[in-house]
Backbone as CSV, one residue per row, in Angstrom:
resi,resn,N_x,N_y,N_z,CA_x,CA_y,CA_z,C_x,C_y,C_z
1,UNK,81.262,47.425,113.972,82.671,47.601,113.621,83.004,49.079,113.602
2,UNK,84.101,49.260,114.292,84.519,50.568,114.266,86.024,51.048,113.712
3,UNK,86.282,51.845,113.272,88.200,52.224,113.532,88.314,53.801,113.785
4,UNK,89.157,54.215,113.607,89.566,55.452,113.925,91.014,55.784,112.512
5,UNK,90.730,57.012,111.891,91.782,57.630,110.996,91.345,59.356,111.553
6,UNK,92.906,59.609,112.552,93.290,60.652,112.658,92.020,61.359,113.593
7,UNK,91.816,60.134,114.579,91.003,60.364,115.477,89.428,60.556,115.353
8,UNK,89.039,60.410,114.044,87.477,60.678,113.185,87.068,59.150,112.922
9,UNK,85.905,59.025,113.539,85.243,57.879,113.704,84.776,57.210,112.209
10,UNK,85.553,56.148,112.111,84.573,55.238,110.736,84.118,54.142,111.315
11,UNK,82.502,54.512,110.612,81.854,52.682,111.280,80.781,52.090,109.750
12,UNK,80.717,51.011,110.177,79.250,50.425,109.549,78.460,50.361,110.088
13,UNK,77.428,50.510,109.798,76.365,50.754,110.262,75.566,49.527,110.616
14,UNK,74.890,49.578,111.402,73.669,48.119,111.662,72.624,48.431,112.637
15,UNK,71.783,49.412,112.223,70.616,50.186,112.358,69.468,49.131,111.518
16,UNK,68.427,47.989,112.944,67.917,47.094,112.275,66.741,47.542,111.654
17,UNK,66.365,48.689,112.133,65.176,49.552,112.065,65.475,50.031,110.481
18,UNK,66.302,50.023,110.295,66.376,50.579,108.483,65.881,49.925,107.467
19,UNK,66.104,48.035,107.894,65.645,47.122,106.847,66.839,47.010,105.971
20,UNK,67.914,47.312,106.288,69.083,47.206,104.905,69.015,45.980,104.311
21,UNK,69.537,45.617,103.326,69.537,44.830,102.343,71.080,44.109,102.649
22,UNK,71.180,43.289,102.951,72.666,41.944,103.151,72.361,40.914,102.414
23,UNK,73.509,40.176,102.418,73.569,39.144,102.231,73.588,37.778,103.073
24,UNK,72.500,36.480,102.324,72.401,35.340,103.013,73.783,34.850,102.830
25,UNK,74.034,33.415,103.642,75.066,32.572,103.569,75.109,32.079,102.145
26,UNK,73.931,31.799,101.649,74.180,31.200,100.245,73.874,31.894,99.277
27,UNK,73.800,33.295,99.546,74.237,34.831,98.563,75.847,34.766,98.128
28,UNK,76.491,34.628,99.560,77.621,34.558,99.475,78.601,33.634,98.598
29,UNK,77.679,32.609,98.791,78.647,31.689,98.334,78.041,31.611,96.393
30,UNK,77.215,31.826,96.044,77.533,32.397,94.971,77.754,33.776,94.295
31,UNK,78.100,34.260,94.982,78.766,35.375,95.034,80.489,34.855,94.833
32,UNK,80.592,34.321,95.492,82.326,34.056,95.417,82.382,33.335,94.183
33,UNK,81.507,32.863,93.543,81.908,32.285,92.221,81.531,32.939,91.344
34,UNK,80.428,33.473,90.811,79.377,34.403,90.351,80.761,35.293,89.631
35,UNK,80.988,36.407,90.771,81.153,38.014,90.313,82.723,37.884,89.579
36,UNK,83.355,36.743,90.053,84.772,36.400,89.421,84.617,36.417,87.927
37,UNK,83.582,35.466,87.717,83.200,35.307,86.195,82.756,36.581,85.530
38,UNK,82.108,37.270,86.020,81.250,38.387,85.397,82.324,39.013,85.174
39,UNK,83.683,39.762,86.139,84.247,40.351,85.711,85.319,39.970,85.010
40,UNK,85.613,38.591,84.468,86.409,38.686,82.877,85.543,38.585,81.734
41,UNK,83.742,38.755,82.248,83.381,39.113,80.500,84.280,39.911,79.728
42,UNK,83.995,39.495,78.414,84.360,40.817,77.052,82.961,41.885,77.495
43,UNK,83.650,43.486,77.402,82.599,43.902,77.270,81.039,43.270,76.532
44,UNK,81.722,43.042,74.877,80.567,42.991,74.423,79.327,42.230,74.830
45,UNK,79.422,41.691,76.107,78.459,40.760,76.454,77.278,41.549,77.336
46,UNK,77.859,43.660,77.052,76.639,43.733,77.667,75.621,43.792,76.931
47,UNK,75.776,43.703,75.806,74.300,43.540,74.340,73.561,42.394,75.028
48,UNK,73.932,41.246,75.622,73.341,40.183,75.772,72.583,40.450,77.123
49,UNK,73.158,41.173,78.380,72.457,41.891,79.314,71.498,42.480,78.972
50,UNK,71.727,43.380,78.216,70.727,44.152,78.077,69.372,43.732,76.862
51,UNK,69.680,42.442,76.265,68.408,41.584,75.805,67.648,41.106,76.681
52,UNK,68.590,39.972,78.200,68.200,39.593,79.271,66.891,40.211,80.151
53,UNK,66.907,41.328,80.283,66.084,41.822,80.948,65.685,43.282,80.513
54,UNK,64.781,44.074,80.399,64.567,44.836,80.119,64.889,45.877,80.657
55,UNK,64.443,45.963,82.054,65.200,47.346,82.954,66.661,47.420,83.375
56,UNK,66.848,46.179,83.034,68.548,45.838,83.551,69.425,46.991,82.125
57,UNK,68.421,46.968,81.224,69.089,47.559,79.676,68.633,49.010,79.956
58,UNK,67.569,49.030,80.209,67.066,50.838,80.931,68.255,51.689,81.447
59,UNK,68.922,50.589,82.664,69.787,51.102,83.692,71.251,51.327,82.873
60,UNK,71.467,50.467,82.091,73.064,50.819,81.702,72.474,51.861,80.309
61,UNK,71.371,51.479,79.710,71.526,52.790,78.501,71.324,54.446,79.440
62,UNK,70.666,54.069,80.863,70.930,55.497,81.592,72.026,55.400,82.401
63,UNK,72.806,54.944,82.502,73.884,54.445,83.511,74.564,55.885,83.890
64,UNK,74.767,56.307,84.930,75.230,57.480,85.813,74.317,58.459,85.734
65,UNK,73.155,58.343,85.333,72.234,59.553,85.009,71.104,58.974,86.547
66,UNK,70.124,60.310,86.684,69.414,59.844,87.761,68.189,58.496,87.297
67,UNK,68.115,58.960,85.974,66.985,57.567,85.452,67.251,56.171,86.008
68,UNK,68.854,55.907,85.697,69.427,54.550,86.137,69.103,54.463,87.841
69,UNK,69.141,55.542,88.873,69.330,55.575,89.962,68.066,55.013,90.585
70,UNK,66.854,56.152,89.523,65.352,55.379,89.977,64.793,54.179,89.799
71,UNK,65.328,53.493,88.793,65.141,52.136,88.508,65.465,51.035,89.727
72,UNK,66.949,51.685,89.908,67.835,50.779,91.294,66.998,51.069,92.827
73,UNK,66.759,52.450,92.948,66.138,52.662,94.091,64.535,51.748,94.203
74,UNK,64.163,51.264,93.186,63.039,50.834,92.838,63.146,49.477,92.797
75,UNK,64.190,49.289,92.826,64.453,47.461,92.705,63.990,47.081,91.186
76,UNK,63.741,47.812,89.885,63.887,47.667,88.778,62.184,47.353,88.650
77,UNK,61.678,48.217,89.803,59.879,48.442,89.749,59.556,46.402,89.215
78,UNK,60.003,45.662,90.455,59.751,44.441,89.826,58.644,43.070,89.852
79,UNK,57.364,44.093,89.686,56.080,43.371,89.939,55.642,43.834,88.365
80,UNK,56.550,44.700,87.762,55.603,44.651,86.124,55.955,43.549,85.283
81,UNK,56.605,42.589,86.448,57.131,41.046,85.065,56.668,40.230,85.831
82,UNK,55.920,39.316,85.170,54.897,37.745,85.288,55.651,37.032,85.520
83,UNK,56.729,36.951,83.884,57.139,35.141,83.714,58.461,34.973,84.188
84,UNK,58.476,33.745,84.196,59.482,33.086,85.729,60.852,33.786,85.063
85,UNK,60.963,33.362,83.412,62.430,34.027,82.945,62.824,35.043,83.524
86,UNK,61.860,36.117,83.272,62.514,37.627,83.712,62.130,37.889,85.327
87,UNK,62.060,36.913,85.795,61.715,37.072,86.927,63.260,36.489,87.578
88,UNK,63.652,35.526,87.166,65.144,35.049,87.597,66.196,35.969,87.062
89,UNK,65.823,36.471,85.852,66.914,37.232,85.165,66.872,38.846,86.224
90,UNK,65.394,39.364,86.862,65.107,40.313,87.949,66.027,40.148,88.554
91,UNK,65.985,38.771,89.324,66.780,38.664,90.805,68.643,38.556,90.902
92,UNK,68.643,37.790,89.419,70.215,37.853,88.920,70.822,39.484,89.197
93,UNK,70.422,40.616,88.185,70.875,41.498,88.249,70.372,42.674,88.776
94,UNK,69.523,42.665,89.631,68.973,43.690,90.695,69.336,42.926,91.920
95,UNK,70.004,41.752,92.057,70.444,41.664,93.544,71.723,41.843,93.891
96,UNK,72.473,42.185,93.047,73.920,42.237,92.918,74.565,43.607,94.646
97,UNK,75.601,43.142,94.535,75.947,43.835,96.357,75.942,45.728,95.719
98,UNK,76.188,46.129,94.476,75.794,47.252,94.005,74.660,47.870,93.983
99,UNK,73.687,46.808,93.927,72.302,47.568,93.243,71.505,47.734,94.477
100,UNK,72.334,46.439,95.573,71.642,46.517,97.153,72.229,47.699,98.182
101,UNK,73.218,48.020,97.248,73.990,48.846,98.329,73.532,50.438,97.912
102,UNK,73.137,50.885,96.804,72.564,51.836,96.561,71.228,52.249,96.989
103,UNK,70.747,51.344,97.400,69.163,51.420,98.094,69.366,51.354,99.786
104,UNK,70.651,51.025,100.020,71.158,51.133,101.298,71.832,52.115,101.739
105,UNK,71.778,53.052,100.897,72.581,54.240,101.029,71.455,55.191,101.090
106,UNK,70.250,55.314,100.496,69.112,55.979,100.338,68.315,55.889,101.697
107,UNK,68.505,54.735,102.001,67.736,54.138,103.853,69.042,55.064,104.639
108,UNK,70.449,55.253,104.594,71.128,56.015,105.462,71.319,56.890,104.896
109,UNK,70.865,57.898,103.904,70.953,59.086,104.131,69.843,59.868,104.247
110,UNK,68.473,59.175,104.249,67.274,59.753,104.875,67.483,59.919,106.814
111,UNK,67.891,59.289,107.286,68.002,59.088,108.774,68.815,60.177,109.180
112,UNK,70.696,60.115,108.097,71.204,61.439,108.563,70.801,62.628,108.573
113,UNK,70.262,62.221,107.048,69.126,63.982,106.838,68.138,64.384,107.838
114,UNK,67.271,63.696,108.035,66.014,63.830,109.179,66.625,64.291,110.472
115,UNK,67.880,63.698,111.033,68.751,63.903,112.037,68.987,64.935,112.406
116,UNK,69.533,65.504,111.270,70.722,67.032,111.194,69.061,68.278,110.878
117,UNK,67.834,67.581,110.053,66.983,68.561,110.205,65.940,69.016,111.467
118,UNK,66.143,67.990,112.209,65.699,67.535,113.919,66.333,68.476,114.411
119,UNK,67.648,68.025,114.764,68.492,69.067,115.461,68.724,70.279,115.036
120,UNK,68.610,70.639,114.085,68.264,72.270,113.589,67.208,73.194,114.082
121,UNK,66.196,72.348,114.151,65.142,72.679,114.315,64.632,72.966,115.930
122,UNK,65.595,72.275,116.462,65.457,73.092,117.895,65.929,74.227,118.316
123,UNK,66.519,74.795,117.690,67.089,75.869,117.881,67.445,76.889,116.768
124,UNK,66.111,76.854,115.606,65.998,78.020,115.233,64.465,77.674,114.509
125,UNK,63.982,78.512,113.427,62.786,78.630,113.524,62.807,78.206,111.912
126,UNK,63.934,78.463,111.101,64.189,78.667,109.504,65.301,77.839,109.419
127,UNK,64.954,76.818,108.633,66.019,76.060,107.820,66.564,75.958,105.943
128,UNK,67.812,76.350,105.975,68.077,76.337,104.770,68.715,75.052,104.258
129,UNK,68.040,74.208,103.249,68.169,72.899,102.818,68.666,73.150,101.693
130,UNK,70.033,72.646,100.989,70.351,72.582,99.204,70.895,70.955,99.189
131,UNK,70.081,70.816,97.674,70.961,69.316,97.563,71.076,69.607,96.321
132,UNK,72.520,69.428,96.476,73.392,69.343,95.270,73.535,68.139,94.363
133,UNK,73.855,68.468,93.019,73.272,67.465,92.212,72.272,66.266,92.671
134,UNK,70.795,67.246,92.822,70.079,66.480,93.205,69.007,65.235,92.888
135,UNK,69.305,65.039,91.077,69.021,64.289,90.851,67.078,63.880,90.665
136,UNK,66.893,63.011,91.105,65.532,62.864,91.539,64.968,63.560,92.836
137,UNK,66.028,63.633,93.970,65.836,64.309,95.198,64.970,63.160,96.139
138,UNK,65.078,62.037,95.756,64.446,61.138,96.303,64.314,61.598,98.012
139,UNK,65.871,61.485,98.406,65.787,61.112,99.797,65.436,62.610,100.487
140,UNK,65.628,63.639,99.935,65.305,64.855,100.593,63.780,64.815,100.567
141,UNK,62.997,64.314,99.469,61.453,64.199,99.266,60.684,63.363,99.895
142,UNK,61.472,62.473,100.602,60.994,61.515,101.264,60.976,61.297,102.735
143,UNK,62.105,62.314,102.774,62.204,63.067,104.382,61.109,64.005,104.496
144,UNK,61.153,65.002,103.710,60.098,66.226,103.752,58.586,65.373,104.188
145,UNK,58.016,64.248,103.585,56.849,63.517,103.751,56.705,63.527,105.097
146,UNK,57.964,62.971,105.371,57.604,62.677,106.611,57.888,63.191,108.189
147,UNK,58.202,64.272,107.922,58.338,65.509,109.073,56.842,66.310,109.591
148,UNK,57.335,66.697,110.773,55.842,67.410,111.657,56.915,68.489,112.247
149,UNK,56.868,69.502,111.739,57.638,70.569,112.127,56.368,72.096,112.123
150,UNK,55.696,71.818,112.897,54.675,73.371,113.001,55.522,74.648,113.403
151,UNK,56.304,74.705,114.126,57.153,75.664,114.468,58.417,76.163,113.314
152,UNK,58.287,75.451,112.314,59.525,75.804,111.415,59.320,75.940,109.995
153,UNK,59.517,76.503,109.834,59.719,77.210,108.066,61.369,76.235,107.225
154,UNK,61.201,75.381,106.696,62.083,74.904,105.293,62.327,75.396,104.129
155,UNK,63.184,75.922,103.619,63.282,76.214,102.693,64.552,75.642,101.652
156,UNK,63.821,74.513,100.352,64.727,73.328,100.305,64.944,74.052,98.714
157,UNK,66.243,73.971,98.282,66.585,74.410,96.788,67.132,73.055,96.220
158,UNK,66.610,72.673,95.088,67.348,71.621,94.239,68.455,72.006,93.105
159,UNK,69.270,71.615,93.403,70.108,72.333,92.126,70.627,71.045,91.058
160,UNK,70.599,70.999,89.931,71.023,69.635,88.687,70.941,70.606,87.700
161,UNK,72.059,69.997,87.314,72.370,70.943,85.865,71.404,70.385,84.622
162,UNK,70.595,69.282,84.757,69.562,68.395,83.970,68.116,68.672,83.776
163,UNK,68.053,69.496,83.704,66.530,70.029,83.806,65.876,68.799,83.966
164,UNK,65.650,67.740,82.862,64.867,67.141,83.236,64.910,66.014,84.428
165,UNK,66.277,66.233,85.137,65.886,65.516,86.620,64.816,66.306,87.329
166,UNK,65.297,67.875,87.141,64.456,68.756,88.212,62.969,68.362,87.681
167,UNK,62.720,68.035,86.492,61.390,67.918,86.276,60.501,66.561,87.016
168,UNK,61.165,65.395,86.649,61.057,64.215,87.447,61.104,64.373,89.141
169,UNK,61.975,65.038,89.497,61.879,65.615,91.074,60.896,66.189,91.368
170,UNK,60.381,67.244,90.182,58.911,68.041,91.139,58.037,66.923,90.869
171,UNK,57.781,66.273,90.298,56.888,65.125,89.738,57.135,64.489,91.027
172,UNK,57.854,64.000,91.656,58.141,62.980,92.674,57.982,63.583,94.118
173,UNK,57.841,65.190,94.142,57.348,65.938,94.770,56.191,65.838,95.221
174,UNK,55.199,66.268,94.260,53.832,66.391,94.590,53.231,65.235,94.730
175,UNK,54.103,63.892,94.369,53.218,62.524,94.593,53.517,62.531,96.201
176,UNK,54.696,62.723,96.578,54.625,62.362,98.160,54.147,63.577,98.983
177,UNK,54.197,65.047,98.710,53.828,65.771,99.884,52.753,66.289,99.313
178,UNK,51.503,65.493,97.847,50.416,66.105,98.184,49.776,67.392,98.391
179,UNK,48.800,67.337,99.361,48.411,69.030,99.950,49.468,69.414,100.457
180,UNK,50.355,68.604,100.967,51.222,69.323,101.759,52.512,70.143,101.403
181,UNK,52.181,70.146,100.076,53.228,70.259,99.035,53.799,72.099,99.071
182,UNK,52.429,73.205,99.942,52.571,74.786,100.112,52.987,74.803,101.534
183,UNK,53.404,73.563,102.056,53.919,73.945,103.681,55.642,73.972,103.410
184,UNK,56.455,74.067,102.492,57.603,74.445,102.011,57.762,74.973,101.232
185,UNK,58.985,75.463,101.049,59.114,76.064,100.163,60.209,75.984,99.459
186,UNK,59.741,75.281,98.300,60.452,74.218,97.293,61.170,75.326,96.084
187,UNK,62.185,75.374,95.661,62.955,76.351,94.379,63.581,75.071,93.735
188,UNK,63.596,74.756,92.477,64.470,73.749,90.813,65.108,74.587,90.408
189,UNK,66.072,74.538,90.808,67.306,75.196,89.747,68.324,74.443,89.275
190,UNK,67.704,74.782,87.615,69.063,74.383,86.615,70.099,75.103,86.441
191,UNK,71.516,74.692,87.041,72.671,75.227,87.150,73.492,74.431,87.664
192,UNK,74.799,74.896,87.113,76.177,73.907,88.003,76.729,74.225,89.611
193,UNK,77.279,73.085,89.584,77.520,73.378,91.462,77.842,74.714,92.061
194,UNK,79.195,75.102,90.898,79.868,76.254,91.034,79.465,77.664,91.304
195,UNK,77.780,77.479,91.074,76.800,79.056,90.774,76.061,79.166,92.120
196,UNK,76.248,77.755,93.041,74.700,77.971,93.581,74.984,78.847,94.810
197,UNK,75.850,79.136,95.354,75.606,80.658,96.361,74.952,81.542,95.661
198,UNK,74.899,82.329,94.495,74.140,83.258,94.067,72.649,83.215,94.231
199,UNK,72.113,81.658,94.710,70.462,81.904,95.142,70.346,82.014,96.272
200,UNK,71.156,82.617,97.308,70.657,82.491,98.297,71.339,84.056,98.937
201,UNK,71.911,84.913,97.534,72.253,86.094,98.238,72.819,86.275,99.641
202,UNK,73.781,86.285,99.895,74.314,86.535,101.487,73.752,85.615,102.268
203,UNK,72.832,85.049,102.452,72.561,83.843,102.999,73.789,82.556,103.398
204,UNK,73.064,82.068,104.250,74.184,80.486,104.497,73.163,79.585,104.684
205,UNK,73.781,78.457,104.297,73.406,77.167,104.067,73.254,76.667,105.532
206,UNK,72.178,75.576,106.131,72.244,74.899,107.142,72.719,73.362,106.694
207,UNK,71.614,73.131,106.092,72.171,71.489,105.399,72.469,71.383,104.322
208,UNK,73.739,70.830,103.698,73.911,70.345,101.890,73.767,68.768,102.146
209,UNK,72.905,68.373,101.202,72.772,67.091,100.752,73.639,66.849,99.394
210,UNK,74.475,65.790,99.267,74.984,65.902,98.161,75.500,63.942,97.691
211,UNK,74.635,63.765,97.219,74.656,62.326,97.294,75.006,61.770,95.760
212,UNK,76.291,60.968,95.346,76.549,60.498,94.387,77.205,61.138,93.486
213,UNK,77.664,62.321,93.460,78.387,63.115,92.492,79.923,63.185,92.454
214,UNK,80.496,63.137,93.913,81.489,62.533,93.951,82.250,61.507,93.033
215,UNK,81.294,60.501,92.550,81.730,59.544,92.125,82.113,60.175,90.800
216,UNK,81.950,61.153,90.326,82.681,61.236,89.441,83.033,62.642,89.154
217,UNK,83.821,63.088,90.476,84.792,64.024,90.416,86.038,63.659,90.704
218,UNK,87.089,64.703,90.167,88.379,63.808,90.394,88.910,65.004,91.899
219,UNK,90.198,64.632,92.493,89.832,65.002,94.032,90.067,66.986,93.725
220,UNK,90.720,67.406,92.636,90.766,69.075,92.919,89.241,69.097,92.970
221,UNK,88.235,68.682,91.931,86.798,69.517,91.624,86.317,68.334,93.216
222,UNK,86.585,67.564,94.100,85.771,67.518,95.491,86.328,68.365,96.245
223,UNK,87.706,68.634,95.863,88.342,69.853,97.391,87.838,71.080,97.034
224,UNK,87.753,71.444,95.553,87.119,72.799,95.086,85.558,72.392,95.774
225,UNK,84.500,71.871,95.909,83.525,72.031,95.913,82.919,72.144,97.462
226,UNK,83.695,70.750,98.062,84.245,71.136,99.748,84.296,72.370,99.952
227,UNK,85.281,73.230,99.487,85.765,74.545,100.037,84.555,75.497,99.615
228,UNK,84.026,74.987,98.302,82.757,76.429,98.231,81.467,75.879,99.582
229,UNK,81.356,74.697,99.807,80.543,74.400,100.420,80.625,74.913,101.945
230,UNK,81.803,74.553,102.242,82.192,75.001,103.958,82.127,76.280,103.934
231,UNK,82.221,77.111,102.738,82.667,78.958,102.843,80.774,79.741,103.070
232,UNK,80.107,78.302,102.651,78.602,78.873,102.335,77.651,78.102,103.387
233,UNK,78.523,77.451,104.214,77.685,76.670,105.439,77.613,78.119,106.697
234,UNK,76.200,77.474,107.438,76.058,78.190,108.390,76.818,78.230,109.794
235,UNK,77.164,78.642,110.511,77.338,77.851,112.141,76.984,76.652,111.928
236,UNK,77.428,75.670,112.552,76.817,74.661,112.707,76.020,73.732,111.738
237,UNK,75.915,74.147,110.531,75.433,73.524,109.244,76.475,72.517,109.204
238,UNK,75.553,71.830,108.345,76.097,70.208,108.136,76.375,69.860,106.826
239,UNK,76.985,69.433,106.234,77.299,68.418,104.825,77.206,66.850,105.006
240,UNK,76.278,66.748,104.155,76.051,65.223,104.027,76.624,64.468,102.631
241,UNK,77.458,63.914,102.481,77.613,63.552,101.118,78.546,62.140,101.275
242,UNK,78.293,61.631,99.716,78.876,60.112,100.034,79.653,59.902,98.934
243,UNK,80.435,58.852,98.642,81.070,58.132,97.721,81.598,56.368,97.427
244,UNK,81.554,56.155,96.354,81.956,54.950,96.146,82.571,54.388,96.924
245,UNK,82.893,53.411,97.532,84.229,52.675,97.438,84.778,51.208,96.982
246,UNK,86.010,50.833,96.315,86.429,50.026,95.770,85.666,48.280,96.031
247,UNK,85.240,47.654,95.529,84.671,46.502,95.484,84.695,45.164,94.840
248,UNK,84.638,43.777,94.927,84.824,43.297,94.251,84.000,43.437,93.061
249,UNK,82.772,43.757,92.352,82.147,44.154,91.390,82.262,45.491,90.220
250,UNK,83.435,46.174,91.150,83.753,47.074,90.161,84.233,47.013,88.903
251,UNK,84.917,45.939,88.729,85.555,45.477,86.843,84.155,45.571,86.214
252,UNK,82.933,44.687,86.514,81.796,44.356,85.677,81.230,45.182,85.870
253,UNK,80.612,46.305,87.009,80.070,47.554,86.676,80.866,48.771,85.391
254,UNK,82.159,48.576,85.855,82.878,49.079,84.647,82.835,48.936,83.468
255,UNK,83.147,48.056,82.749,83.506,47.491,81.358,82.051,46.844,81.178
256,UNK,81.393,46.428,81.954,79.849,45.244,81.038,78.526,46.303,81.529
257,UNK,78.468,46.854,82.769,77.681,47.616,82.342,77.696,49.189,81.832
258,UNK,78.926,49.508,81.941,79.419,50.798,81.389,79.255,52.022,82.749
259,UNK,79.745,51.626,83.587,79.500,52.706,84.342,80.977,52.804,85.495
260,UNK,81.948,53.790,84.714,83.274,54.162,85.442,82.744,54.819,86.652
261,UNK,83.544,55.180,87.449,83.446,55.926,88.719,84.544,55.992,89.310
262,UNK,84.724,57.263,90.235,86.142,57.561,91.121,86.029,56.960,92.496
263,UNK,86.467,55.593,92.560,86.420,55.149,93.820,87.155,55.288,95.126
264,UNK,86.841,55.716,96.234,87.451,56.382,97.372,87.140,55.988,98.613
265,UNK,88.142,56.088,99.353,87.953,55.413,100.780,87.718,56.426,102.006
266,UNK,87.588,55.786,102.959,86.846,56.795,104.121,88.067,57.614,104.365
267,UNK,89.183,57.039,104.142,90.362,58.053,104.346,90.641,59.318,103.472
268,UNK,90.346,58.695,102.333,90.366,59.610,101.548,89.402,61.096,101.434
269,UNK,87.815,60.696,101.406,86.990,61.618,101.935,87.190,62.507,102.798
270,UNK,87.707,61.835,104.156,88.080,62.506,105.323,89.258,63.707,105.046
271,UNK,90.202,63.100,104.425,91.171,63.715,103.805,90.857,65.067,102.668
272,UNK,89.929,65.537,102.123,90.003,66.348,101.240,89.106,67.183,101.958
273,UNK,87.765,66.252,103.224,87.348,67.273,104.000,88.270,68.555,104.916
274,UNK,89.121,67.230,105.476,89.548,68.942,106.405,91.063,69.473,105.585
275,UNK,91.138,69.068,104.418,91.752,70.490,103.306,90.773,71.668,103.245
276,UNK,89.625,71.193,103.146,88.698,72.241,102.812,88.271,73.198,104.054
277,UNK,89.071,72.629,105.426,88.450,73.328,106.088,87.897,73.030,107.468
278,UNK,87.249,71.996,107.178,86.454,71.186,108.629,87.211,70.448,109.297
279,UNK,86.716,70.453,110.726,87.502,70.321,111.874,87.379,68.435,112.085
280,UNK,88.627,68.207,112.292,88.608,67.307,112.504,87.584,66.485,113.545
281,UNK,87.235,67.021,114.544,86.540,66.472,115.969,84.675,67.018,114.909
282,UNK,84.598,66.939,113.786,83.017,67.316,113.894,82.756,66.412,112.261
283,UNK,83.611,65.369,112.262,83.606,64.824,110.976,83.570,63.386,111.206
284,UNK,82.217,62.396,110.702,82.640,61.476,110.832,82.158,60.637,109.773
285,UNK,82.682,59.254,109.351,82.113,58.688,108.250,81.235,57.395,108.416
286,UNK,80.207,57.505,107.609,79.587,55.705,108.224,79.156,54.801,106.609
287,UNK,79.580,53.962,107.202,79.123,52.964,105.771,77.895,52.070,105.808
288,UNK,77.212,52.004,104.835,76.046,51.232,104.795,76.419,49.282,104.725
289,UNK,75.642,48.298,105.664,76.515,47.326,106.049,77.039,46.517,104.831
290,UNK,77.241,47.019,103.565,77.513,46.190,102.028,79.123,46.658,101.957
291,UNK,79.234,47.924,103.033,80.694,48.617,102.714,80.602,49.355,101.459
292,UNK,79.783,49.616,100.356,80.143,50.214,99.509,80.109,51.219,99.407
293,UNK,79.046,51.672,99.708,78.778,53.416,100.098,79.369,54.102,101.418
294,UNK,80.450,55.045,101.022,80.191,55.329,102.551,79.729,56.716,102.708
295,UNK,79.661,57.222,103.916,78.506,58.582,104.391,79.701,59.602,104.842
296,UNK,79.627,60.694,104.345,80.343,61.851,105.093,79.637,62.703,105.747
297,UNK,79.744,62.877,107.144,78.742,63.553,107.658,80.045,64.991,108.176
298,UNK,79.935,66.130,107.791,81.163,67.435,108.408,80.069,68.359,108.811
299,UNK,80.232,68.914,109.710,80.155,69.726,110.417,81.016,71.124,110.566
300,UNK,79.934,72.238,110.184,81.116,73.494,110.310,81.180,74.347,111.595
């Protein structure tokens, strides 16, 4: 599926090689009855969620923090439960089109990343990598694993204003790149978005990774952050970043499991990109096949 807004390509994606996560015919169909109900709970019924299952209560007492994110990216780590209860109560609320679509967003933004660090890499020798509110840094750490770049020097900065994400990130570091962990060159910095040109002194950025933060900016602090970003991109550097968009599950992520967010459409994204700057013909958006996430890929 494809369309066009203002001549900039929006698609979904269906890359079989990714493994994304969809839905069966008879997902669907309780789904159409299912999520109706969930979203006229009373809040208070997320006390009873969060008795239900244990990590399901992990995720909303961390809800917008990266803890909640690793749980989801993890599928709620769900081989540490035996009995059949929490094993149905697992599949109830870790299969939801949210929790699949966030792990589907992690499978497409490793591919864009690897992509844009491919093509960099032919044509220069030094790459400058920042991911902004980076959280765990999953998908940048998981790219790094798996690159063979002898000819090129990386140099990847994490920036989270959370120290202890950055701490969990180097932790999640050295489990995947190992020995290989002195063939980059890795910088944690605790600080807000607003500071991070100052580590790189006159320098420019090749790639920003910036995955999930959006969701809860309102659109001046994405056009403000757009504009510091495009002013600190290189030639040809890339921005990768994504955001929500509107769903039928949003009432019950809202109100039962407690987790608001600024939901936005590919138009919209597109729209605050080239305020900031970027050219229309080097911007395009892709959605992971759940529709919820979608991908901003700009080009400067």
């Amino acid at each position: 599926m494809m369309k066009k807004y203002k001549g900039i390509i929006i698609t979904i994606d269906n890359d079989d090689t990714l493994s994304y996560e969809t839905n069966s015919i008879l997902k669907k169909i309780i789904n159409f009855f299912l999520v109706p109900i969930l979203n006229l709970l009373p809040s208070g019924f997320q006390k009873l969620i969060k008795k239900s299952h244990r990590q399901t209560g992990e995720v909303i007492e961390n809800a917008t923090t990266y803890k909640a994110i690793e749980i989801l990216y993890n599928y709620g780590y769900q081989h540490e439960s035996k009995k059949l209860t929490q094993k149905i109560m697992h599949k109830i609320w870790f299969d939801f089109n949210n929790s699949k679509a966030i792990r589907n967003r992690l499978k497409l933004v490793k591919r864009e990343l690897k992509k844009s660090i491919d093509k960099l890499s032919n044509c220069q020798s030094n790459i400058n990598l920042l991911s902004i509110a980076s959280g765990s840094a999953r998908a940048v750490i998981e790219v790094l694993s798996q690159l063979k770049l002898p000819n090129n020097k990386i140099f990847v900065k994490f920036l989270d204003k959370n120290n202890d994400a950055n701490k969990h990130s180097q932790k999640l570091a050295r489990s995947y790149l190992g020995s290989n962990l002195n063939n980059y060159d890795l910088d944690w910095i605790t600080d807000t978005i607003s500071g991070f040109s100052k580590y790189y002194r006159g320098q420019k950025v090749d790639i920003v990774e910036m995955v999930g933060i959006l969701d809860y900016f309102n659109d001046n602090q994405v056009l403000k952050t757009f504009s510091l970003i495009f002013d600190n991109l290189s030639d040809n550097g890339v921005l990768i970043t994504s955001n929500i968009s509107d769903n039928k599950e949003r009432k019950f992520i809202t109100k039962i499991i407690g987790w608001p967010m600024i939901y936005r459409t590919a138009e919209d994204l597109i729209e605050l990109a080239l305020r900031a700057g970027f050219d229309d013909k080097k911007i395009k958006v892709i959605y992971e096949p759940l529709k919820i996430h979608g991908l901003l890929i700009a080009i400067k």
